[in-house]
PDB file with SEQRES, HELIX, SHEET and CRYST1 records, atoms N, CA, C and O in Angstrom:
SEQRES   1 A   61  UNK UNK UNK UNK UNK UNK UNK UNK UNK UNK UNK UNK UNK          
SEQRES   2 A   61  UNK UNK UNK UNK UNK UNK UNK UNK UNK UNK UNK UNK UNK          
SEQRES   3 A   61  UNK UNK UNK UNK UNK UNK UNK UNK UNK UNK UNK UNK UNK          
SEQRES   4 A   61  UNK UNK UNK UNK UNK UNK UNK UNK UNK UNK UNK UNK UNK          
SEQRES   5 A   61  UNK UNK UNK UNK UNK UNK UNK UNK UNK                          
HELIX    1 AA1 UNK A    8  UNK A   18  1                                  11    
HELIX    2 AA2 UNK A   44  UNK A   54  1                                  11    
CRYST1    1.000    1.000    1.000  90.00  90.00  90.00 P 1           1          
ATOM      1  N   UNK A   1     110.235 124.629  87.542  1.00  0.00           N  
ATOM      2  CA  UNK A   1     110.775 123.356  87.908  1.00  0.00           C  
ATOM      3  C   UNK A   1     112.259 123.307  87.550  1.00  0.00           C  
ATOM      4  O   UNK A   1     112.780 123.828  86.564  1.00  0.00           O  
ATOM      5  N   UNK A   2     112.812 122.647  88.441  1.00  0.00           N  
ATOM      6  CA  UNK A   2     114.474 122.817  88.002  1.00  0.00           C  
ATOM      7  C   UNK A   2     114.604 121.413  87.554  1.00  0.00           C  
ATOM      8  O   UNK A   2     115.519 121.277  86.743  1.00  0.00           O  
ATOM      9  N   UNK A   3     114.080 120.531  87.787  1.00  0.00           N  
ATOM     10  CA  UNK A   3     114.401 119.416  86.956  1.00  0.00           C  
ATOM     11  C   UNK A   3     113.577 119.259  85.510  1.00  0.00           C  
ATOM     12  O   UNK A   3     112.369 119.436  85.352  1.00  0.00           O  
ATOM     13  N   UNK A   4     114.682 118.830  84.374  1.00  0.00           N  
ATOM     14  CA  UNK A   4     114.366 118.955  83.153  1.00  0.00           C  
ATOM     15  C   UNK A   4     113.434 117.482  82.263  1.00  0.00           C  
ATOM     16  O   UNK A   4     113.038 117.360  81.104  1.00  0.00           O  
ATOM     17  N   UNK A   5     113.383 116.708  83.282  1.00  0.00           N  
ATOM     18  CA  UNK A   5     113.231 115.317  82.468  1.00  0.00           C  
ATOM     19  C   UNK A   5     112.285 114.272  83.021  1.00  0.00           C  
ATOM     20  O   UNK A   5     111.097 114.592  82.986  1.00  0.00           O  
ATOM     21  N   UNK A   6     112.539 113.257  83.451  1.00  0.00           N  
ATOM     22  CA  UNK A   6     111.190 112.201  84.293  1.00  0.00           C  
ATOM     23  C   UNK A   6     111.396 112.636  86.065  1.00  0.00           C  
ATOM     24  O   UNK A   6     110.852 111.729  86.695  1.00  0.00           O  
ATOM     25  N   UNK A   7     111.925 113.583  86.943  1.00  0.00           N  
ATOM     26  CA  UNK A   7     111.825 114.229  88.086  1.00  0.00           C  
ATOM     27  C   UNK A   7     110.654 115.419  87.878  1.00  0.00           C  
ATOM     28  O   UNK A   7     110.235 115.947  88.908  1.00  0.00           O  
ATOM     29  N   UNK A   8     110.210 115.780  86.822  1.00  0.00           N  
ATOM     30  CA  UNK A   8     109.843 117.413  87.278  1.00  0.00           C  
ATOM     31  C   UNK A   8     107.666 117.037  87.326  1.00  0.00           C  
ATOM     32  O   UNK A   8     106.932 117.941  87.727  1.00  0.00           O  
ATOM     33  N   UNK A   9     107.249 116.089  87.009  1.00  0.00           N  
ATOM     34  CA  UNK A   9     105.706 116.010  87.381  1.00  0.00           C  
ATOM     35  C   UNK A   9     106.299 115.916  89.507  1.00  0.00           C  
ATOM     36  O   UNK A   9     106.020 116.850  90.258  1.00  0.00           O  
ATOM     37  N   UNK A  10     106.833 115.037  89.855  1.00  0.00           N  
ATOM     38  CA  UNK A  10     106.794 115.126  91.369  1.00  0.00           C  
ATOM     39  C   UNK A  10     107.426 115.980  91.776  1.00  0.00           C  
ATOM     40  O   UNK A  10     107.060 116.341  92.894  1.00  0.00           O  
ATOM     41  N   UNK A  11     108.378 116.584  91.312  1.00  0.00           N  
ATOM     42  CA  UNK A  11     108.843 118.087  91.731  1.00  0.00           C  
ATOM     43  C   UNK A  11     107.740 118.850  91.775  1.00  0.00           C  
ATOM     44  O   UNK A  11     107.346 119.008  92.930  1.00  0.00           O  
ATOM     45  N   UNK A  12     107.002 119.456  90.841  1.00  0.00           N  
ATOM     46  CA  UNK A  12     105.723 120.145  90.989  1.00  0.00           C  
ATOM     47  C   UNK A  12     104.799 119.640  91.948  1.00  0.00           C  
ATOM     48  O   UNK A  12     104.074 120.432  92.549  1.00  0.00           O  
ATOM     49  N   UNK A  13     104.720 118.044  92.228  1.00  0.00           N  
ATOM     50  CA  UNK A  13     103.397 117.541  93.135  1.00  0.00           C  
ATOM     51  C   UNK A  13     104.079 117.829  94.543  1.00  0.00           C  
ATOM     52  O   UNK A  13     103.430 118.380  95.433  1.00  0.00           O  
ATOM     53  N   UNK A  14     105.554 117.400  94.744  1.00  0.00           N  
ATOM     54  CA  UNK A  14     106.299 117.840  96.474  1.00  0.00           C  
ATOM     55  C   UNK A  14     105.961 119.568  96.541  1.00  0.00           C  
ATOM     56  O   UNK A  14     105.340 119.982  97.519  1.00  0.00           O  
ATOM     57  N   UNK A  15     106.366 120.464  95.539  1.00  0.00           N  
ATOM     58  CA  UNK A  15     106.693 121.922  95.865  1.00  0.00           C  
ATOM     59  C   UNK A  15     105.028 122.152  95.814  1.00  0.00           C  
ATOM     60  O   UNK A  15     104.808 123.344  96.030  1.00  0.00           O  
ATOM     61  N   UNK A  16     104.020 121.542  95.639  1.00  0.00           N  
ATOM     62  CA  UNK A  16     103.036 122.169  95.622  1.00  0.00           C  
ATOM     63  C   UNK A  16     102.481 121.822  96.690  1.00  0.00           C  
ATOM     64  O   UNK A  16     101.695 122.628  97.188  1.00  0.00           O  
ATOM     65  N   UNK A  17     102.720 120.511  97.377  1.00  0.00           N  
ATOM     66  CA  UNK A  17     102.317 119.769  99.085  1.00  0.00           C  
ATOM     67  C   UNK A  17     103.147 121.035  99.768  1.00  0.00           C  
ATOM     68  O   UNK A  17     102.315 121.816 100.230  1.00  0.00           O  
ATOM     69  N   UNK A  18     104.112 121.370  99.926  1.00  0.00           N  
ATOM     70  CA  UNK A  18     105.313 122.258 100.699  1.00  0.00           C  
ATOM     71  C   UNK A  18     104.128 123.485 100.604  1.00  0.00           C  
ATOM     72  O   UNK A  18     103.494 123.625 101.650  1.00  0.00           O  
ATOM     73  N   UNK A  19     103.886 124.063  99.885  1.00  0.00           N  
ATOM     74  CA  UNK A  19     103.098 125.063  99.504  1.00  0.00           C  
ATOM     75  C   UNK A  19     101.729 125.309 100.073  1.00  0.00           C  
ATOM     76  O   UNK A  19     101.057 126.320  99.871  1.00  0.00           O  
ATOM     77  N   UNK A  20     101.418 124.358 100.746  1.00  0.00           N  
ATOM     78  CA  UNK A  20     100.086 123.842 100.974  1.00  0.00           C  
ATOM     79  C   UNK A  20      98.774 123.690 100.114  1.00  0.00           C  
ATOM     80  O   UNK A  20      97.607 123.460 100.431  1.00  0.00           O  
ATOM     81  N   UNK A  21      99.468 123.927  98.780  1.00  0.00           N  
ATOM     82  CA  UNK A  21      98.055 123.708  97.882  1.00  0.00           C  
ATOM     83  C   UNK A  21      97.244 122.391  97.575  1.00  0.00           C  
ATOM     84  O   UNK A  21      97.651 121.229  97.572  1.00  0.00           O  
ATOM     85  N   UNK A  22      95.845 122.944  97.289  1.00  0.00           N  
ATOM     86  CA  UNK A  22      95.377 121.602  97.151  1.00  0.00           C  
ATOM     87  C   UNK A  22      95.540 121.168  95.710  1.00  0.00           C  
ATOM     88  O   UNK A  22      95.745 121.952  94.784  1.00  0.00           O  
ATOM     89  N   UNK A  23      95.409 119.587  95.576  1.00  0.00           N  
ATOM     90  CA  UNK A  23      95.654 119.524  94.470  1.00  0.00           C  
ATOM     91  C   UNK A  23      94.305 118.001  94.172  1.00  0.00           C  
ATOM     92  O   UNK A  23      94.067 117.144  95.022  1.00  0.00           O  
ATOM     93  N   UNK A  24      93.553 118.081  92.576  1.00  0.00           N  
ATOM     94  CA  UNK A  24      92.938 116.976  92.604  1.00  0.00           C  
ATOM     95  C   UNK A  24      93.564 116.574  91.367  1.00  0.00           C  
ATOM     96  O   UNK A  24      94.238 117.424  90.785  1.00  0.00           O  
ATOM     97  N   UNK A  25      93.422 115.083  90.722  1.00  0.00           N  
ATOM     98  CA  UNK A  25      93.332 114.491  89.813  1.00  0.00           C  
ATOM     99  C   UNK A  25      91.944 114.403  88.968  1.00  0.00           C  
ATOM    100  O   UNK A  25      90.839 114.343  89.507  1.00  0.00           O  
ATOM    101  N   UNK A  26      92.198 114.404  87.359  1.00  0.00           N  
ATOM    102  CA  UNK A  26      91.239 114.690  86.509  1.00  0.00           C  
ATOM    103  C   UNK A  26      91.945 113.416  85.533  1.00  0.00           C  
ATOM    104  O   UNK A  26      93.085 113.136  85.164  1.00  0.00           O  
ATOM    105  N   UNK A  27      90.537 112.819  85.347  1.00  0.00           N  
ATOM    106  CA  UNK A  27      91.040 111.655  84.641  1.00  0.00           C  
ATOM    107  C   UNK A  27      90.563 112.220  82.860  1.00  0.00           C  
ATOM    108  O   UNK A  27      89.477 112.672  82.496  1.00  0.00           O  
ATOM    109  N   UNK A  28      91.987 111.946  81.924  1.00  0.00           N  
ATOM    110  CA  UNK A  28      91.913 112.539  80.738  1.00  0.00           C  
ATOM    111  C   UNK A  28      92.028 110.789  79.831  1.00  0.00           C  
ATOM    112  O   UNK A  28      92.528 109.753  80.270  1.00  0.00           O  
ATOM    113  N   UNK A  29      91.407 111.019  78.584  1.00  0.00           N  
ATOM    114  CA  UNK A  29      91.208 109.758  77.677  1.00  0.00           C  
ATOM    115  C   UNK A  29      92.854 109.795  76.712  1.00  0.00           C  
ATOM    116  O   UNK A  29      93.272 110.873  76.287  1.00  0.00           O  
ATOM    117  N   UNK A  30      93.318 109.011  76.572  1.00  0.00           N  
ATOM    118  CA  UNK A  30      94.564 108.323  75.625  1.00  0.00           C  
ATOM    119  C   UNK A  30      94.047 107.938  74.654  1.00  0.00           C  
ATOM    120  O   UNK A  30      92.987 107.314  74.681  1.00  0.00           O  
ATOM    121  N   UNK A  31      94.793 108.277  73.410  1.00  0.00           N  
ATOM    122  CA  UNK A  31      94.725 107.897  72.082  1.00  0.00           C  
ATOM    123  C   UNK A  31      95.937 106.444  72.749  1.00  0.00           C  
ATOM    124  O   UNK A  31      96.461 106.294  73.853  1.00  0.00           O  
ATOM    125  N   UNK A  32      96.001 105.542  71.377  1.00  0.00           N  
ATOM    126  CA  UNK A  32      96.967 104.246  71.868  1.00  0.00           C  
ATOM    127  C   UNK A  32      97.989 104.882  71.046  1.00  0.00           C  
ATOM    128  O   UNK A  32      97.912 105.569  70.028  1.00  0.00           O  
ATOM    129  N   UNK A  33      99.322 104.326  72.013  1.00  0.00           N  
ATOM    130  CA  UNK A  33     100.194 105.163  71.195  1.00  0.00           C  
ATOM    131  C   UNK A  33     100.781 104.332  70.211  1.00  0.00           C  
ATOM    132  O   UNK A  33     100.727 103.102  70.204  1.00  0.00           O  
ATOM    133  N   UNK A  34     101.640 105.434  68.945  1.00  0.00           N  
ATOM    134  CA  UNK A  34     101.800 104.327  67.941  1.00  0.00           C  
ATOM    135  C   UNK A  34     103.819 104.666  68.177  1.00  0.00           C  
ATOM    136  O   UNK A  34     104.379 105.749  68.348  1.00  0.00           O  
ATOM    137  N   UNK A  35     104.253 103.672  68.113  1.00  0.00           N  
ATOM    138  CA  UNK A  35     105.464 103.366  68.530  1.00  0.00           C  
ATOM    139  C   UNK A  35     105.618 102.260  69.801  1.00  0.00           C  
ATOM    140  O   UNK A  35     104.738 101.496  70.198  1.00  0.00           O  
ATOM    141  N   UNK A  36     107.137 102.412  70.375  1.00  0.00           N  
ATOM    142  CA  UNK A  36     106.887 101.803  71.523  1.00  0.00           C  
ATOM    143  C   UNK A  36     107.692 103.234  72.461  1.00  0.00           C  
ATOM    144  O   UNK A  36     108.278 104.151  71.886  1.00  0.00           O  
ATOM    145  N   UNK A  37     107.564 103.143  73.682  1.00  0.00           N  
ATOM    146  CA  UNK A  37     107.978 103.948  74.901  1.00  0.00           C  
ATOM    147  C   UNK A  37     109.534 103.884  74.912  1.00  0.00           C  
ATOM    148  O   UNK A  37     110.111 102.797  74.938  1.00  0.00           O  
ATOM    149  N   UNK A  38     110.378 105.390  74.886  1.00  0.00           N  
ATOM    150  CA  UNK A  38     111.448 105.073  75.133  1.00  0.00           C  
ATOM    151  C   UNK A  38     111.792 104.908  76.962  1.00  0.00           C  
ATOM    152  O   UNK A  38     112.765 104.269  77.361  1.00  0.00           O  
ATOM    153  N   UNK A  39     110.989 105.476  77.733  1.00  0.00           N  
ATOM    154  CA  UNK A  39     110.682 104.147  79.215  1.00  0.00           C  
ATOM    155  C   UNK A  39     110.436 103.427  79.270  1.00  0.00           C  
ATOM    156  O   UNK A  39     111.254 102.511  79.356  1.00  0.00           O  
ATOM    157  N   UNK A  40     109.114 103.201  79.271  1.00  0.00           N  
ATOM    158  CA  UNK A  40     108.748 102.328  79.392  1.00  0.00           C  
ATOM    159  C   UNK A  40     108.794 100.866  78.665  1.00  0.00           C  
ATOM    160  O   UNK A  40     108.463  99.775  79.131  1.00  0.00           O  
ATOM    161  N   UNK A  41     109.290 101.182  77.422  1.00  0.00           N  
ATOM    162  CA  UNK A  41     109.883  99.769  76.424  1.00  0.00           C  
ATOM    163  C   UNK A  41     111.234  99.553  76.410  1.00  0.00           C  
ATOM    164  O   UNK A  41     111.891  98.880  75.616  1.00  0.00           O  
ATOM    165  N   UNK A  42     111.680 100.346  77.604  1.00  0.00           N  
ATOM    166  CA  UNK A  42     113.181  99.063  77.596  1.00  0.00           C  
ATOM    167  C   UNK A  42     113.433  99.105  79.212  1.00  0.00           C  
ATOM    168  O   UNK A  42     113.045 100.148  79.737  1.00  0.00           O  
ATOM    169  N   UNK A  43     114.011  98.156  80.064  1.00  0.00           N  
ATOM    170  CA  UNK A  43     114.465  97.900  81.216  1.00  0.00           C  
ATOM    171  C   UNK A  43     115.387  99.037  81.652  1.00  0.00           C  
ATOM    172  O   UNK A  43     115.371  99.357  82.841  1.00  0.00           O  
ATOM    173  N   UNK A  44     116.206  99.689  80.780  1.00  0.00           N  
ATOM    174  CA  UNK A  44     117.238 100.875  81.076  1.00  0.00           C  
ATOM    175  C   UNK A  44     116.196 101.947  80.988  1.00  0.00           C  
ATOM    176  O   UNK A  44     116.614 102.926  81.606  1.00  0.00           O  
ATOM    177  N   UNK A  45     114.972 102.175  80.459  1.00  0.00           N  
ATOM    178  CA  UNK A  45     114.288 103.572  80.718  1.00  0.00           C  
ATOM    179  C   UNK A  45     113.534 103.520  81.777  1.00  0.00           C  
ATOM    180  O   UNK A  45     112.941 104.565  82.046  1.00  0.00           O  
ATOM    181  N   UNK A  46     113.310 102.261  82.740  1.00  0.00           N  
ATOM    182  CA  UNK A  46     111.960 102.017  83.215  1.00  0.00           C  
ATOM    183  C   UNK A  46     113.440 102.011  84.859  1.00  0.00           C  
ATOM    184  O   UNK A  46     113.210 102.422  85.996  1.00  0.00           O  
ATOM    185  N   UNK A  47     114.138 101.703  84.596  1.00  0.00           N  
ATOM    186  CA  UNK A  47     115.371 102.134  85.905  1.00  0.00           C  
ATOM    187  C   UNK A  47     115.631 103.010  85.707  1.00  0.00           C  
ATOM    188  O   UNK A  47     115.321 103.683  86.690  1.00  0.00           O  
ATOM    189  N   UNK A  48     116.284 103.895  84.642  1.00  0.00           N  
ATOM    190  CA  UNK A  48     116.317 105.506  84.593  1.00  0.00           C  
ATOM    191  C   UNK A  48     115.042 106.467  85.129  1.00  0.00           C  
ATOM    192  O   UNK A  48     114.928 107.145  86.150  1.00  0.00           O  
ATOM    193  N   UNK A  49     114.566 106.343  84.536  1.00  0.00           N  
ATOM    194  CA  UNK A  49     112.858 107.534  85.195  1.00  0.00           C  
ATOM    195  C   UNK A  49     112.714 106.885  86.861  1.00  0.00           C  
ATOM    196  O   UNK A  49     112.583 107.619  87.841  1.00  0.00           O  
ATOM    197  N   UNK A  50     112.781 105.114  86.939  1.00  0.00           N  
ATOM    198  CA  UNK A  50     112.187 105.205  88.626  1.00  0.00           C  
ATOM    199  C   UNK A  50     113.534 106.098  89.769  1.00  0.00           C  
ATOM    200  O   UNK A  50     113.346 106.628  90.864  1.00  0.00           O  
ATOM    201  N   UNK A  51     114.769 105.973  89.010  1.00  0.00           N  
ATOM    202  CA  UNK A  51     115.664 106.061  89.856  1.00  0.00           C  
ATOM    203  C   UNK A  51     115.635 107.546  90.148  1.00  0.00           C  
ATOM    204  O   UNK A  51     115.801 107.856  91.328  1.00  0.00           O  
ATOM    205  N   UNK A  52     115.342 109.080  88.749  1.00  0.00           N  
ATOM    206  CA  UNK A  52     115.539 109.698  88.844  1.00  0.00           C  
ATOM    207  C   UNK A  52     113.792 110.440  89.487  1.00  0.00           C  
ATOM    208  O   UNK A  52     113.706 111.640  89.747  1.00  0.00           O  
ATOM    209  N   UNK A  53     112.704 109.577  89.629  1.00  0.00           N  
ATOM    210  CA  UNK A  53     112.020 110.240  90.160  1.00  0.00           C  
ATOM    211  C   UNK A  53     112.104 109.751  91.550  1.00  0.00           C  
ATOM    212  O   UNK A  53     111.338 110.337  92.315  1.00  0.00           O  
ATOM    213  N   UNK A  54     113.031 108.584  92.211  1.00  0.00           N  
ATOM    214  CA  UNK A  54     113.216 108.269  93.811  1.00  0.00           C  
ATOM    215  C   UNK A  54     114.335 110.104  94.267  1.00  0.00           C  
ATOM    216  O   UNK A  54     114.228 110.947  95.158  1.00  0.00           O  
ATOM    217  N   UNK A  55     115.295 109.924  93.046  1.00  0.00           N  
ATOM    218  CA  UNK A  55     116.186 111.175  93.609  1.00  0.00           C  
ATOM    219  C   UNK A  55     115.945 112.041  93.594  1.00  0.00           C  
ATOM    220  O   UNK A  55     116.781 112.832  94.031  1.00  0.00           O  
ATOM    221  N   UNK A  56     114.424 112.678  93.012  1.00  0.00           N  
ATOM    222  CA  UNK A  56     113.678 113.603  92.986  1.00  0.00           C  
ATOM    223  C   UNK A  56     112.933 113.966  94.007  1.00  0.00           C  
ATOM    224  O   UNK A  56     112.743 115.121  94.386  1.00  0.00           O  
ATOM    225  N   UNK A  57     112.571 113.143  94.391  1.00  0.00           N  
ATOM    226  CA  UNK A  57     111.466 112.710  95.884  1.00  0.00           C  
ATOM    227  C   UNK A  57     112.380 112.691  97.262  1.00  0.00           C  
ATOM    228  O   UNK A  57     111.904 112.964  98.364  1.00  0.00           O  
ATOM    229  N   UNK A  58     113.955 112.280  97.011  1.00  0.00           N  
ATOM    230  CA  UNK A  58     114.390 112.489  98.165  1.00  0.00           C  
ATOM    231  C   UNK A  58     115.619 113.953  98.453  1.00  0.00           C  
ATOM    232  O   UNK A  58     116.286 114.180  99.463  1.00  0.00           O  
ATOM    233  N   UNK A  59     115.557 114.716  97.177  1.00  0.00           N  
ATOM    234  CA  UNK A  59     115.836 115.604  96.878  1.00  0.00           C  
ATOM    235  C   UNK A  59     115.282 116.710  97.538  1.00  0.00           C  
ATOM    236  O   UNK A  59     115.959 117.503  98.192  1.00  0.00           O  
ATOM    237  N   UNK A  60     113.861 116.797  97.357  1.00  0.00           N  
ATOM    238  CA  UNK A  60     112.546 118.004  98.024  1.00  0.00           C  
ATOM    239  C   UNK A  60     111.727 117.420  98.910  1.00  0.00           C  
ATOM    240  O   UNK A  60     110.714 118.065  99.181  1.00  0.00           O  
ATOM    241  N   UNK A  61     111.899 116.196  99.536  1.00  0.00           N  
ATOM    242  CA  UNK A  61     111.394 115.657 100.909  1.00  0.00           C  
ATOM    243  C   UNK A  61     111.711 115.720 102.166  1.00  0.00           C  
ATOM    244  O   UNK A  61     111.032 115.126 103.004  1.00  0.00           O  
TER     245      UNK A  61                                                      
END                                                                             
């Protein structure tokens, strides 16, 4: 994956559609986490990750 940060799970899911592989989802159990999210708990991480996984998506699309 050439992207290092919140782009590279859909980098792997586009290069693996391109690829024609199949791919399924496996649902795994969460411990609760103890802290808060550096995304998801502030407005600047939750626009950083969507923005850089839109430029990710229109990057390899």
């Amino acid at each position: 994956m050439v992207d290092e940060n919140y782009g590279w799970t859909i980098e792997m899911q586009i290069k693996a559609a391109q690829a024609g592989l199949k791919t399924t989802e496996i649902p795994v159990d969460y411990r609760k986490r103890i802290g808060v999210s550096k995304v998801s708990g502030t407005v600047k991480g939750v626009f950083g990750a969507g923005y850089k996984i839109l430029w990710t998506i229109y990057k390899y699309w």
